[in-house]
Structure formats: structure tokens, C-alpha cells
N, C-alpha and C positions, 0 to 999 in steps of 0.2 A: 880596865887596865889590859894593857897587851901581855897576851901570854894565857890571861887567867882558865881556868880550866870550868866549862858549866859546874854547875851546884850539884853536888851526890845527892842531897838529898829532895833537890826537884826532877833528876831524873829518878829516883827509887820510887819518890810518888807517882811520876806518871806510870811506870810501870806497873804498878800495887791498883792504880784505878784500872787498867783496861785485862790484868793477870788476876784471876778469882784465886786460885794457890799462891799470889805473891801476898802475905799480909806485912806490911809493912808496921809492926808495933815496935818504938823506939824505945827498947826496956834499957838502961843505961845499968852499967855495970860498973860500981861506983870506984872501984880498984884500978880499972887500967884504962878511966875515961871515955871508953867505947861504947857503942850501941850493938845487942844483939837482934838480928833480924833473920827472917824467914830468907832464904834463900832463892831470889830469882830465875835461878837456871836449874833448877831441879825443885821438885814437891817436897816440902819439908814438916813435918809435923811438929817438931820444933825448933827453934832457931840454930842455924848452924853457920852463920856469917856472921863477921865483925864488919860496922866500919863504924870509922875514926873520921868523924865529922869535920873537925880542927884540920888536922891533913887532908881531907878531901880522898879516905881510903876505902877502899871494899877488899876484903877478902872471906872467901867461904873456906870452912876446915873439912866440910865434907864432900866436897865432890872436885871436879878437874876445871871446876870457870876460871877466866882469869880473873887474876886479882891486880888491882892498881885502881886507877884514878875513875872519872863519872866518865870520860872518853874510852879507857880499856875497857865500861861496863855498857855503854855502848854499843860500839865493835864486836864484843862478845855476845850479847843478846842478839842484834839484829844481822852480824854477820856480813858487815862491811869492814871497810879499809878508816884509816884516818883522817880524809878532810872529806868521806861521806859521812862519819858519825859526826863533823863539826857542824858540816850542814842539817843532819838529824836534829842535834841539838839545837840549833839556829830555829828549825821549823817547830818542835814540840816543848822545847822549855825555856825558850826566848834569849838564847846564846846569843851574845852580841860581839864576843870577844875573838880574837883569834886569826882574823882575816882570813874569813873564807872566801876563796874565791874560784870563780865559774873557770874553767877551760878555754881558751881561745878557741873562736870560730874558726872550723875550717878553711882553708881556703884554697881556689883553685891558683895553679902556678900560672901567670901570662906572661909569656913575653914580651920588654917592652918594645919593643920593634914591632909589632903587631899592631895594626890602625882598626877601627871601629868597623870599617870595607873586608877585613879578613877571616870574618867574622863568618 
């Protein structure tokens, strides 16, 4: 569906597989529906992030990452823009959604009065 945002929890895994301090253990906290996890953006001994799988949320209470959706986690990890994390996503967690699209080709200006001889 157009619009939809990649999956939190496939980009947290790929994350968790190539970050040795990232463990990714989904301890559900049966109160406010969330999952606690180890913290991507800093070394965490123990878990100091929420997200909210249903929402598609991340937030950490201990340190200054952003928090929002698997796009703002993204962006904040790898320190691009918005349709660079769509294409991230597109290349590492098989995002399909979203209409990414490439930049128009340069191009050089010619005048049309110009013949192939003025060359």
C-alpha cells in the first residue's frame, strides 16, 4: 500500500545482525503492549528503548536518538535524508512501498536553432 512505512522490526533485525552491542531481545511488557530493547544508537547494558510494534514506533528514554517511525530510525542510524533512507530500505529490508524515485538526468541546455554542423 502506498504510503506504508518499512517494518520496525526488519530493520531492528538487520541492525541487531551486523551491530554486536545492538541485541535485539523482544521482552514484551505486558502493561503498555510494548517491547523493551537494547538501544541502537548507544551501548546499552540493559534495555532502554521502547517500541510499539502495532504503531510502527521507536523510542529510547536514555539517550538523544530520534524517536519516531523505522524511516526516522533509519535516518538517525545511518545519517541520511528522507527518500535516501526509503532507498536504504528499498536495498536492505526489501521496501517496496513509497515511490522511491531516482533524480532526473542531467542535462545539457541546446538550443533549438542549433544544427548537428554547429557542433
Amino acid at each position: 500500500m502506498e504510503g506504508e512505512k518499512p517494518d520496525l522490526v526488519a530493520v531492528l533485525e538487520h541492525y541487531a545482525a551486523i551491530h554486536s552491542h545492538f541485541d535485539l531481545n523482544l521482552a514484551r511488557v505486558p502493561e503498555t503492549g510494548r517491547h523493551n530493547i537494547r538501544c541502537p544508537f548507544h551501548h546499552d547494558r540493559s534495555p532502554s528503548a521502547s517500541i510499539d510494534i502495532g504503531r510502527g514506533q521507536f523510542r529510547c528514554f536514555a539517550c538523544d536518538a530520534p524517536s519516531g517511525d523505522s524511516l526516522d530510525l533509519i535516518m538517525g542510524i545511518e545519517g541520511i535524508g528522507f527518500r535516501e533512507a526509503k532507498q536504504w530500505a528499498a536495498e536492505h529490508v526489501g521496501y517496496k512501498g513509497g515511490g522511491v524515485q531516482r533524480a532526473p538526468a542531467d542535462r545539457q541546455y541546446r538550443p533549438s536553432w542549433l544544427t548537428e554542423d554547429d557542433d
